[in-house]
C-alpha positions as CSV (number, residue, x, y, z in Angstrom):
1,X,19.3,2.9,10.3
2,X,16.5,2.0,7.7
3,X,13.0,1.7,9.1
4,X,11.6,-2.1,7.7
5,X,8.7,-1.9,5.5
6,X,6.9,-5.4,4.8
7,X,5.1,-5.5,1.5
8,X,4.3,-8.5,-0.8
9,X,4.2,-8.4,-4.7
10,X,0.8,-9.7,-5.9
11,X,1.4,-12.4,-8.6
12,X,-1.8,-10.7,-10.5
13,X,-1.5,-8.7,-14.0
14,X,-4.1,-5.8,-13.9
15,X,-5.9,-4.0,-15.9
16,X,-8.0,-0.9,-15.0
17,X,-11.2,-0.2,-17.2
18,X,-14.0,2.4,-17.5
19,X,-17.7,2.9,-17.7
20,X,-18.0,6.5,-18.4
21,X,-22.0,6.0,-18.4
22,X,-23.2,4.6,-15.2
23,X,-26.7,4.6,-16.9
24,X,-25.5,1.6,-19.2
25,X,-24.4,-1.1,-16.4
26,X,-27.4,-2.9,-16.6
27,X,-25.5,-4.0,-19.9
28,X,-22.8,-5.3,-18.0
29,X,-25.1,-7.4,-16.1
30,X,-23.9,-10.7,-17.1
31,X,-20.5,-10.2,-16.6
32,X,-20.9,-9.0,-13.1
33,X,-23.5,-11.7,-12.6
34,X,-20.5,-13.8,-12.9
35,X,-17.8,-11.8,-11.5
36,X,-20.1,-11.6,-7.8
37,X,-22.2,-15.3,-8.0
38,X,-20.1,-17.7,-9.4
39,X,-16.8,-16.9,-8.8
40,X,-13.6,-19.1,-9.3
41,X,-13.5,-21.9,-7.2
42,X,-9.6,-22.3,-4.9
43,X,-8.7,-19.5,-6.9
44,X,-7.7,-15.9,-6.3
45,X,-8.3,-12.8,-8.0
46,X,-8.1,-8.8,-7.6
47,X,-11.2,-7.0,-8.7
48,X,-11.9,-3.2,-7.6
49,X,-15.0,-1.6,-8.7
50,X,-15.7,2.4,-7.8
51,X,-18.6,4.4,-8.2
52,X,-18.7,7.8,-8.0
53,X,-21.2,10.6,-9.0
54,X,-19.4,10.8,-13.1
55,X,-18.1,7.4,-13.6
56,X,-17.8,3.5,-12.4
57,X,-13.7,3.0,-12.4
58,X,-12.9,-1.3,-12.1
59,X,-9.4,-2.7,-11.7
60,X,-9.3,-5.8,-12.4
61,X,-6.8,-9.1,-13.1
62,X,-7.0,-11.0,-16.7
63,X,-9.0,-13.7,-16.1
64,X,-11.6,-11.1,-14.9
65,X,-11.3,-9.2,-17.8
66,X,-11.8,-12.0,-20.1
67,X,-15.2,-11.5,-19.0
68,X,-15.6,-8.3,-20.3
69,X,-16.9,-7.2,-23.3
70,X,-14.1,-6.0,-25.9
71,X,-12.9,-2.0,-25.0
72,X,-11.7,1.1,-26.7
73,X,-8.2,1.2,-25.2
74,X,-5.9,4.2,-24.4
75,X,-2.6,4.0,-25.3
76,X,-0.3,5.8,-22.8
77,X,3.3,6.2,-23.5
78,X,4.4,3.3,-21.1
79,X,3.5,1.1,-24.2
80,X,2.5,1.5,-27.9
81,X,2.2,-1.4,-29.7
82,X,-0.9,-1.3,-31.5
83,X,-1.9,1.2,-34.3
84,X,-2.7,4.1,-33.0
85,X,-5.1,7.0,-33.6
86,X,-5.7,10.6,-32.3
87,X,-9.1,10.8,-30.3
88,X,-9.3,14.6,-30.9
89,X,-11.8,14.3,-26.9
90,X,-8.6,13.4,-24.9
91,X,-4.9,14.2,-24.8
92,X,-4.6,10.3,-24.8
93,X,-4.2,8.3,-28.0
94,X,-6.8,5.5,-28.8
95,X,-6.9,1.7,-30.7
96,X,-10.0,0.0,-30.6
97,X,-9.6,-3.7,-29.6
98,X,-11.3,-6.1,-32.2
99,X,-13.7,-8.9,-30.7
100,X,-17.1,-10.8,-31.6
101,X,-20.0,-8.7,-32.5
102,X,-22.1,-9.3,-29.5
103,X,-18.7,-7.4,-27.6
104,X,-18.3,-4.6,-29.8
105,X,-22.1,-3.9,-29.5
106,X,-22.3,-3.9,-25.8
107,X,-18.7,-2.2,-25.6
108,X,-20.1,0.7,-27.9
109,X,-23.4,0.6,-26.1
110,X,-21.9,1.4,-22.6
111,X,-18.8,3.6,-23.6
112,X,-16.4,1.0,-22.0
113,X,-12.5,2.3,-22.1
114,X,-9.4,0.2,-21.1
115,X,-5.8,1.4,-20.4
116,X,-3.4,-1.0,-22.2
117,X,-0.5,-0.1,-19.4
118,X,-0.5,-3.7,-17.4
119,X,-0.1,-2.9,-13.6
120,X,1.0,-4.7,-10.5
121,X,0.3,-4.2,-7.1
122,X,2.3,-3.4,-4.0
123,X,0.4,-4.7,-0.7
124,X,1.9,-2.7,2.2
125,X,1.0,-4.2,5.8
126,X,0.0,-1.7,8.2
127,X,2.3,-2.2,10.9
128,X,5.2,-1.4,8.5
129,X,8.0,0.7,9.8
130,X,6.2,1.4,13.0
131,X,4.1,4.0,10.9
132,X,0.8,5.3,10.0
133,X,-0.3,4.6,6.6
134,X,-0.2,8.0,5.9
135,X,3.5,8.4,6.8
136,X,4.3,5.1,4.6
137,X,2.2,6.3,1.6
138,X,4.4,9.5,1.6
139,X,7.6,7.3,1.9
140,X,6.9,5.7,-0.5
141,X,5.8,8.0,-3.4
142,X,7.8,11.0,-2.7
143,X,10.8,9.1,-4.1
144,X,8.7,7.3,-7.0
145,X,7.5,10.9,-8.1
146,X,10.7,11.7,-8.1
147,X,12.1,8.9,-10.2
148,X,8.9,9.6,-12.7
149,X,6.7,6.5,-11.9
150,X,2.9,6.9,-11.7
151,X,1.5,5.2,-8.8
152,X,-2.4,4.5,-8.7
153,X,-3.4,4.2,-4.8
154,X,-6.2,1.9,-3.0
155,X,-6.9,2.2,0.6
156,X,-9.3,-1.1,1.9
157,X,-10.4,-1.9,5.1
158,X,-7.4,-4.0,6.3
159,X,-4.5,-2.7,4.0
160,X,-3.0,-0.5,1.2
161,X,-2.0,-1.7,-2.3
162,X,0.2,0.7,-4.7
163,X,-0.2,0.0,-8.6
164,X,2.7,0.3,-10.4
165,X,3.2,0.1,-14.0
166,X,4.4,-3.6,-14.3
167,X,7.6,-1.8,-17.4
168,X,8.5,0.2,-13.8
169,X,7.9,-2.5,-11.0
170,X,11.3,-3.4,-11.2
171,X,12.5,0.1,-10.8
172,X,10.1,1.4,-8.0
173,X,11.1,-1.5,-6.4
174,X,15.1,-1.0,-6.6
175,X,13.8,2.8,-5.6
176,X,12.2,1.6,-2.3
177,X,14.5,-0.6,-1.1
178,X,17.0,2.5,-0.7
179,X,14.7,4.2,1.2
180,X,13.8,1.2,3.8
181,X,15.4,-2.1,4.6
182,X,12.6,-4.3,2.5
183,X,11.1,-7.5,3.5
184,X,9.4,-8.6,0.5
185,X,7.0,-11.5,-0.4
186,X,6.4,-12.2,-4.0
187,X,9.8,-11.6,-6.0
188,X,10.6,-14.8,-7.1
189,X,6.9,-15.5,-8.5
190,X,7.6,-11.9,-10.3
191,X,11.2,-12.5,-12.0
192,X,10.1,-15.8,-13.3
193,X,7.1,-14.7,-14.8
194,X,8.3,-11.2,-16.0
195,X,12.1,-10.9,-16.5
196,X,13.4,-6.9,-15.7
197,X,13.1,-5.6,-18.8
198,X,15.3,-2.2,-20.3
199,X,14.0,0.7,-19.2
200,X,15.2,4.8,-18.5
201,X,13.5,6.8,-15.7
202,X,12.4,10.1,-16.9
203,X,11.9,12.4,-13.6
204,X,9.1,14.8,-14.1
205,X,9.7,18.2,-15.5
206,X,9.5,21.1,-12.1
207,X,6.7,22.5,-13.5
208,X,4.9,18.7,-12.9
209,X,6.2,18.3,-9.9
210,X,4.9,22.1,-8.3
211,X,1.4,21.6,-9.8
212,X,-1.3,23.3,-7.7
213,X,-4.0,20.7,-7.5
214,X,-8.1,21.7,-7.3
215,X,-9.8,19.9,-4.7
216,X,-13.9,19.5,-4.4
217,X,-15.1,18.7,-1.6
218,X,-18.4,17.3,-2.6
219,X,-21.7,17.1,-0.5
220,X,-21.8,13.3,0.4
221,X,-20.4,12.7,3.6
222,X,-20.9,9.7,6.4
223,X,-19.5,7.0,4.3
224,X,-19.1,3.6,6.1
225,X,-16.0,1.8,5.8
226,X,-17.2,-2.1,5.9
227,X,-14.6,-5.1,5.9
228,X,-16.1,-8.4,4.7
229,X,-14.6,-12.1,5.3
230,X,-13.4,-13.2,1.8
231,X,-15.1,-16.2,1.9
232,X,-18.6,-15.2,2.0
233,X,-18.3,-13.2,-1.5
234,X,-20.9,-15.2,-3.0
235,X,-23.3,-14.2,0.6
236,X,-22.6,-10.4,-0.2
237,X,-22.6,-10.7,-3.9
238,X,-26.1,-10.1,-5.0
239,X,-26.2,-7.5,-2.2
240,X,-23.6,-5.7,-4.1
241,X,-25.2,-6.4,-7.8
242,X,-28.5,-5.1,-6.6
243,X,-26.2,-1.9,-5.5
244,X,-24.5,-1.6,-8.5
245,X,-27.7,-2.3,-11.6
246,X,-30.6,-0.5,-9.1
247,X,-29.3,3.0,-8.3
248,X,-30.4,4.9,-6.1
249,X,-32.0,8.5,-7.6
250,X,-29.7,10.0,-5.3
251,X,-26.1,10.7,-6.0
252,X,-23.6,8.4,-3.7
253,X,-20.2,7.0,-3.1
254,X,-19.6,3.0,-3.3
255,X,-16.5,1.4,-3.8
256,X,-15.8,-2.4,-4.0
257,X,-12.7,-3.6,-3.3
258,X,-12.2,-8.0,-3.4
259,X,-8.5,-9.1,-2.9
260,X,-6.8,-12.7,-2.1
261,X,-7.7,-11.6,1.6
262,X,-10.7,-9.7,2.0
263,X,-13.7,-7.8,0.8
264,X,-13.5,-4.1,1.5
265,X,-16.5,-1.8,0.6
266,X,-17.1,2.0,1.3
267,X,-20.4,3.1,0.8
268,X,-23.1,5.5,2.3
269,X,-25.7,4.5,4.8
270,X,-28.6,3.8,2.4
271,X,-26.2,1.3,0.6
272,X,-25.2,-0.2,4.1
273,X,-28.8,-1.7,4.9
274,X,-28.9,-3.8,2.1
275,X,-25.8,-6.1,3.4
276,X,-26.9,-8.1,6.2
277,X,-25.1,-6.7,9.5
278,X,-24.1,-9.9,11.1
279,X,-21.6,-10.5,8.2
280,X,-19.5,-6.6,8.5
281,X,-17.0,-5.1,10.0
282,X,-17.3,-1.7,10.7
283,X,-14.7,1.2,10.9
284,X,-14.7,3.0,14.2
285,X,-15.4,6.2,11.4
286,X,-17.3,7.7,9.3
287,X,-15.7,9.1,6.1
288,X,-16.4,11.7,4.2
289,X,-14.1,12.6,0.7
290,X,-12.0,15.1,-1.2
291,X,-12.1,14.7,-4.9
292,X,-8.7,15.7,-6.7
293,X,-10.3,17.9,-9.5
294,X,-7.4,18.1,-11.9
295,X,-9.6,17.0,-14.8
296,X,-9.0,14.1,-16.2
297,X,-5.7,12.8,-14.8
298,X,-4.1,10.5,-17.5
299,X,-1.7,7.7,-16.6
300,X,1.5,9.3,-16.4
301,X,1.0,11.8,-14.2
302,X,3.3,11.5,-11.0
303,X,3.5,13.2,-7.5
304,X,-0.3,14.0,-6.6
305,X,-0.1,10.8,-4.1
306,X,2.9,12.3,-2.5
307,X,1.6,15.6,-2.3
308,X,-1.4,15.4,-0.6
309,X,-0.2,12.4,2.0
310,X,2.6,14.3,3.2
311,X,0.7,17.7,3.3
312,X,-1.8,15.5,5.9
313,X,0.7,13.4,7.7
314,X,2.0,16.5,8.9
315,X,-1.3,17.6,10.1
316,X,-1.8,14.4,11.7
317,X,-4.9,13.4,9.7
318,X,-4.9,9.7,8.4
319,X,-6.4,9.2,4.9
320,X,-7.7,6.3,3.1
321,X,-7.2,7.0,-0.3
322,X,-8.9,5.7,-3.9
323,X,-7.6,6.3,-7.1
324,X,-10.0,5.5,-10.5
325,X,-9.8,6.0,-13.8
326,X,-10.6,9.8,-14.1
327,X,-8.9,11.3,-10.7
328,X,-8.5,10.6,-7.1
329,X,-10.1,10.7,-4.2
330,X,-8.8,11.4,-0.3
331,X,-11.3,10.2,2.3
332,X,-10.7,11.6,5.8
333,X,-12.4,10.3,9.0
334,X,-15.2,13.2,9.5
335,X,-13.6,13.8,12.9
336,X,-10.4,15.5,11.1
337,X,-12.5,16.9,8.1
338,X,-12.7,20.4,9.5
339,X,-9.1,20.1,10.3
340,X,-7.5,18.6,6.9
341,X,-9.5,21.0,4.6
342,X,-7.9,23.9,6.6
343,X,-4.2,22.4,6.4
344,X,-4.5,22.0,2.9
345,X,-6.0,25.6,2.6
346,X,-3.0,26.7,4.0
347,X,-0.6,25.0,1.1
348,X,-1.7,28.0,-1.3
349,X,1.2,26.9,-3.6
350,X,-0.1,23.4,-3.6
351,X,-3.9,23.1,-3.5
352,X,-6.9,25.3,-4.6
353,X,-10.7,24.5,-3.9
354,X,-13.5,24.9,-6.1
């Protein structure tokens, strides 16, 4: 009998973007003034923004993006449309995106990179298939890695939401609903605004699929997991932009995460006092993080999800897990650290550390 595994379709079309220079945010400080203190009113939207200690990684829906200054864009292979050029510092191809001079300036100014692949996301609810998250993540992208579908993974305080490439959200889905009976929310709003469209699953090649992945596990460790009523965004919001254009000297960890439901942020203890306490919800953990250090990971890449979740579901260590625009990262409650770094040092055919 199949186990039931509730999950809704957001009706959102995202984009995920990239400041590769976390020196030039400041530049983006009218957009996110924007984005955090005025946003839309009886509307929802999905904005993501991760920093890390190389890069600030934002997923974000279109009418976010609008506000945006213009980017380069990376073509991947799910789409090519525009005319297209070799950029001889990545294995990706590149077309830059025309827009109003004032754009293009800032856009050159801060490095600002786009993927053109348009994603949806996957909410899973955390009491599906009487499961841990951990076990569901595994279910659910060991047969998509399979299939050849690239899944980009975020872990928030209340929930877990798969991207998808919105050419293979048809396909992933028709994938897991042979692997559990699937109560869905969101399909109707999908078909009608994005028919199922021709496409051919290309598994990955064995060599793909028996990678050994490096791992890093970095010096930052007691990060807070907060949760954050959704309607208080504008109350947190110029916490959060005085995080994000006044660095600390130090290096650190912050993620953002804003949905149609919550506000989920991960962040380090420094970071915490600046959001007033009587607002947060706080995870019963601390959290410290393994950094998948594959190099740059591209967009097409499949099975590194599955991998590591199933490696630590067997261990018994639950994971919350962020993906961004350069790699992924795996954070563990510091309680099972010890114990997940030496489970994963044991998978010699799977994982190395730096």
């Amino acid at each position: 009998m199949q186990q039931e595994l509730v999950l809704a379709v957001l009706p959102f079309r995202l984009s995920i973007i990239h400041v590769p220079h976390k020196s030039s945010m400041p530049l983006l400080a009218h957009t996110l003034l924007k984005i955090f203190l005025y946003p839309p009113k009886g509307e929802s939207r999905f904005f993501s923004m991760t920093e890390t200690e190389t890069e600030v990684s934002i997923i974000l829906d279109e009418d976010t993006l609008s506000l945006f200054p213009t980017c380069k864009t990376f073509v991947t292979p799910f789409c090519a449309e525009e005319e297209k050029q070799e950029d001889k510092s990545s294995n990706r191809k590149s077309a830059v995106i025309s827009g109003n001079d004032t754009q293009n300036i800032i856009a050159q100014m801060t490095g600002l990179e786009a993927v053109d692949t348009r994603w949806r996301a996957v909410q899973i609810y955390d009491d599906s298939a009487g499961m841990s998250s951990t076990k569901v993540l595994t279910a659910l992208s060991k047969p998509l890695a399979a299939a050849g579908i690239s899944i980009f993974n975020l872990s928030t305080y209340e929930s877990d939401y798969v991207l998808m490439p919105e050419d293979r959200i048809y396909d992933a889905l028709d994938i897991i609903q042979k692997e559990f009976n699937v109560l869905a929310d969101g399909l109707d709003d999908l078909k009608e605004n994005f028919p199922r469209p021709e496409t051919k699953l290309t598994p990955p090649s064995k060599n793909e699929r028996e990678r050994v992945h490096r791992l890093t596990l970095p010096s930052i460790t007691s990060l807070h997991l907060i949760g954050i009523q959704k309607h208080l965004v504008q109350q947190v919001g110029a916490h959060i932009l005085k995080l994000l254009l006044f660095p600390p000297s130090h290096k650190r960890f912050l993620s953002y995460t804003e949905t149609e439901d919550e506000i989920s942020i991960v962040l380090d203890k420094e970071s915490l006092e600046c959001i007033p306490d009587d607002i947060v919800k706080h995870s019963a953990e601390m959290w410290q993080y393994l950094k998948v250090n594959d190099g740059p990971l591209g967009f097409t890449e499949t099975g590194i999800v599955s991998s590591i979740a199933d490696t630590l579901s067997h261990a018994g260590v639950s994971i919350f897990y962020i993906s961004t625009f350069e790699t992924d990262y795996v954070l563990i409650a510091e309680a099972d650290s010890e114990k997940a770094v030496a489970h994963l040092r044991e998978h010699k055919n799977k994982f190395t550390f730096d």
